[in-house]
C-alpha angles and dihedrals in degrees: 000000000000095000082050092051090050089042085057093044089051102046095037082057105046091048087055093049077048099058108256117146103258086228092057088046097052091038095063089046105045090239128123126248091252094056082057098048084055106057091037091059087046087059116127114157084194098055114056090197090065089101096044115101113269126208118272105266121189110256092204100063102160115269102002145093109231116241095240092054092044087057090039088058090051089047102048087046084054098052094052096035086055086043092051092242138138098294106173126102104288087047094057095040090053080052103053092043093053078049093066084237107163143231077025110230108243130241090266097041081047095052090040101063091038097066088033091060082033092243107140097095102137122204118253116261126228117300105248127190106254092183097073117074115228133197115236129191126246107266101167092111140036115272099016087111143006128191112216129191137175109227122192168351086227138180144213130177108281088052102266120165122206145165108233101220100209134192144175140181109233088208105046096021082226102153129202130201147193134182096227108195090219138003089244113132096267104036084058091036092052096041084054095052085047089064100033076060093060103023109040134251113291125220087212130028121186124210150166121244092253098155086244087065098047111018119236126336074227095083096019092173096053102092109223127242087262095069097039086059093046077047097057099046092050088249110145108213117217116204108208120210128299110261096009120109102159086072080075079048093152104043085047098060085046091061088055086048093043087049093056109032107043117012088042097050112030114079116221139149113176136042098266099043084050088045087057103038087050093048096051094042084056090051098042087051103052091040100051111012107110115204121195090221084059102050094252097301118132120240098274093033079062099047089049094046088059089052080221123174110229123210112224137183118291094220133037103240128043117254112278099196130083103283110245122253093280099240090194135022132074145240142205147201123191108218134174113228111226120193107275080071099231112151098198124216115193084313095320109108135212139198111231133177131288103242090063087065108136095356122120105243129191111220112199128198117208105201094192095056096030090229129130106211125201123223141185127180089353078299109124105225102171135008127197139189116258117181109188129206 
């Protein structure tokens, strides 16, 4: 038996030095990722023993990390690094816990082996143009701005399909979330009052131009039932530029994070066991995520720390009827100008003038005064008529 159990160790090891993925290796074996981590960490190709039981030895000896969860520690970065996944600290942490590692190394003991093994390189982010100036939106504090994304389709074991409707405060970094069965109008509308329930009302909320968001490049100028509803709640969308989604920057790195964290580890496989994953992922992540921008505060430790009053919903359930033609808001969309000189909205194109060439412009629709204004800079430089239907 004993002479089997070494057998497993060796060759689970030597598929991982090999560079199999570690779940693909304890699946086939029946062992759990920390095992492996184990017995990975005990390698020595000098030292034929490496693979032999040791006596238990106390993990909490005062004052110093043990050598197994130091190696641990080097063995789960790894892993995520190899996968292209959040690899820092509270990555790791999240992992071991998941792992079942105890006592469970703190933020600091975590950071502390990293740069001693010399193991904080991060990966270079996406190149973006620094030339072009481009108009963000106030996040000082929370609810100034959210970010919102429609995530999906998704699946779960069942099968069960799902939209994962997806938002983030770009001040407190606090994110909601709702499971949506489709990425109809209501489905989405009623997935955003759901989190405006729990999360507050935003002044700004920054989207794609997902048709969902918009309606149909059809009828360019009707505004769709997701802006009414932003219009009635005195919520001002922002569109961000076609074809780029790093201007949600925030909310995009969420979803990652969303993906492994939670849809790749948690097992469901009906609605109400997805409601309340998704509602204790949401939680998990704004009580002990720590975030650096923050100075180390998780997200509600953030929004407590502001003393902020939050504006919320003034019923329970997100209205079911056909939202009523908005007589007053705005609405923007954020646009480079290429050198044709189009400006698009929503599919309908305007000529605008030459000095805005290559330059990122908001245009802004009044609805109470049916204009599209023009600014750069926070400069207005044209003004047209835009009479909505």
């Amino acid at each position: 038996m004993k002479d089997v159990m070494k057998q497993k160790r060796i060759r689970a090891v030597q598929r991982f030095v090999a560079g199999e993925k570690s779940e693909a290796i304890c699946a086939s074996i029946g062992r759990s990722r920390s095992w492996l981590y184990k017995w990975v960490s005990r390698y020595d190709e000098t030292d034929d023993s490496w693979c032999e039981n040791r006596p238990t030895v106390l993990f909490n000896a005062a004052n110093r990390t043990s050598f197994e969860i130091e190696e641990i520690v080097k063995m789960v970065r790894l892993n995520l690094y190899n996968q292209d996944l959040f690899c820092g600290a509270q990555a790791i942490q999240w992992e071991l816990e998941d792992l079942g590692v105890k006592p469970l190394p703190s933020l600091r003991t975590i950071n502390r082996i990293l740069s001693r093994n010399e193991l904080t390189h991060r990966r270079t982010g996406k190149y973006e143009p620094k030339g072009t100036p481009y108009p963000k939106l106030p996040a000082l504090l929370p609810n100034q701005t959210h970010q919102l994304d429609l995530v999906g389709p998704c699946y779960l074991t069942g099968p069960l399909r799902f939209y994962g409707v997806n938002v983030i405060d770009a001040a407190t970094a606090r994110c909601g979330l709702h499971s949506s069965p489709s990425k109809a109008g209501q489905d989405v509308l009623g997935g955003v009052w759901a989190i405006w329930s729990r999360f507050g009302i935003p002044d700004n909320l920054q989207v794609d131009n997902a048709m969902t968001f918009f309606g149909s490049p059809k009828y360019p100028r009707a505004t769709s039932q997701f802006i009414r509803l932003c219009l009635r709640n005195d919520v001002e969308p922002w569109f961000i530029p076609m074809s780029e989604p790093w201007r949600n920057g925030m909310i995009e790195q969420f979803n990652d994070h969303y993906q492994q964290k939670f849809l790749s580890k948690v097992f469901m496989t009906s609605t109400d066991e997805l409601r309340a994953g998704t509602l204790a992922f949401e939680q998990r992540h704004n009580s002990k995520y720590r975030y650096s921008k923050l100075g180390g505060k998780t997200p509600l430790k953030a929004l407590v720390a502001t003393q902020a009053k939050l504006r919320f919903p003034n019923q329970e359930k997100s209205p079911r009827n056909r939202l009523q033609k908005p007589e007053v808001g705005r609405y923007h969309l954020v646009r480079l100008i290429r050198s044709d000189l189009k400006l698009n909205i929503f599919g309908e194109l305007f000529t605008v003038p030459p000095e805005l060439k290559l330059e990122y412009v908001v245009a802004t629709i009044d609805v109470k005064e049916q204009r599209l204004k023009l600014f750069l800079d926070k400069t207005q430089v044209d003004e047209l008529d835009y009479k909505m239907r």
